[in-house]
C-alpha positions, 0 to 999 in steps of 0.5 A: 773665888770662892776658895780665895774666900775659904783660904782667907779665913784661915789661919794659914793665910794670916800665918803667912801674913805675919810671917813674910812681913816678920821676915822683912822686918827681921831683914830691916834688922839684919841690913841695920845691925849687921850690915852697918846700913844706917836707916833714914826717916822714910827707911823708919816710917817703911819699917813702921808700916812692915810692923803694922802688917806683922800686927795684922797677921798676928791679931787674926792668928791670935783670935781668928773671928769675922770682927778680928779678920776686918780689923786685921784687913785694915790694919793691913791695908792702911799699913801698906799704903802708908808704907807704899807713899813713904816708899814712893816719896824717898824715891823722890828723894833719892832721884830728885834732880837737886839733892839738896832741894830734899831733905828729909827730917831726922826726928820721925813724926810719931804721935806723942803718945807713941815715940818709937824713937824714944822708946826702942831707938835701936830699931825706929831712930832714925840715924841715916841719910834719905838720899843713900841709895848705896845697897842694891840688888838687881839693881834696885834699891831698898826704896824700890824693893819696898815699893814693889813689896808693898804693891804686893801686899796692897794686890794681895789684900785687892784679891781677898777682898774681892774673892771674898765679895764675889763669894758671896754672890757666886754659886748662891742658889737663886731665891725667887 
């Protein structure tokens, strides 16, 4: 545990962190403008979530300090469950046994003082439909994909977390 502890503290961790999270973002990019796969609403609030965990890899690359790595875990944490319930409800979506019982906005739900749509509508409009499922790979969707990826972050931040209490009462010398 105790070197799960020493590798969360550095920059190594948090640079590959930002980096496969930058990487999916880029892949949303890449599937969005070059492929011509049109994001929907929960396609936009994944994407979101992907931007978060790339804020909380880069704040603790920035500035690597104990106040700056919390801030970086719960940035991270929040984004990937926020990330994992929109991934799992466009499953439902795409899998509901009505299509039409379904439907999903066309307007993402950004707070007023952030209207990514407005702001930069290229990447966080949303121009697609919830229920196309049409790119597959291994014969699973984008939506599955995700879900499964953010499983993965979710783990991964589980496993520091806990490596790095258990750290903290594992080999201490006894006091008594």
């Amino acid at each position: 545990m105790h070197w799960i502890n020493e590798f969360s503290k550095s920059k190594l961790a948090w640079l590959l962190l930002f980096s496969s999270s930058m990487g999916l973002f880029l892949a949303a990019l890449y599937f969005q403008h070059v492929m011509d796969l049109r994001p929907c609403i929960q396609c936009i609030y994944q994407r979101t979530a992907v931007v978060g965990i790339v804020i909380a890899g880069i704040i603790p690359l920035l500035y690597n300090s104990f106040p700056t790595r919390m801030l970086g875990y719960g940035i991270w944490g929040y984004s990937a469950f926020k990330g994992l319930m929109s991934a799992r409800e466009h499953l439902e979506i795409i899998f509901a046994s009505n299509p039409f019982a379904n439907i999903c906005d066309i307007v993402p739900n950004f707070p007023s003082f952030m209207p990514l749509h407005e702001w930069l509508p290229s990447i966080f409009a949303a121009t697609g439909e919830c229920n196309e499922n049409s790119w597959q790979f291994l014969g699973m969707g984008m939506a599955s994909w995700l879900q499964m990826i953010f499983i993965g972050y979710l783990t991964a931040l589980a496993i520091v977390v806990v490596g790095n209490i258990a750290s903290q009462f594992i080999n201490k010398p006894d006091t008594f």
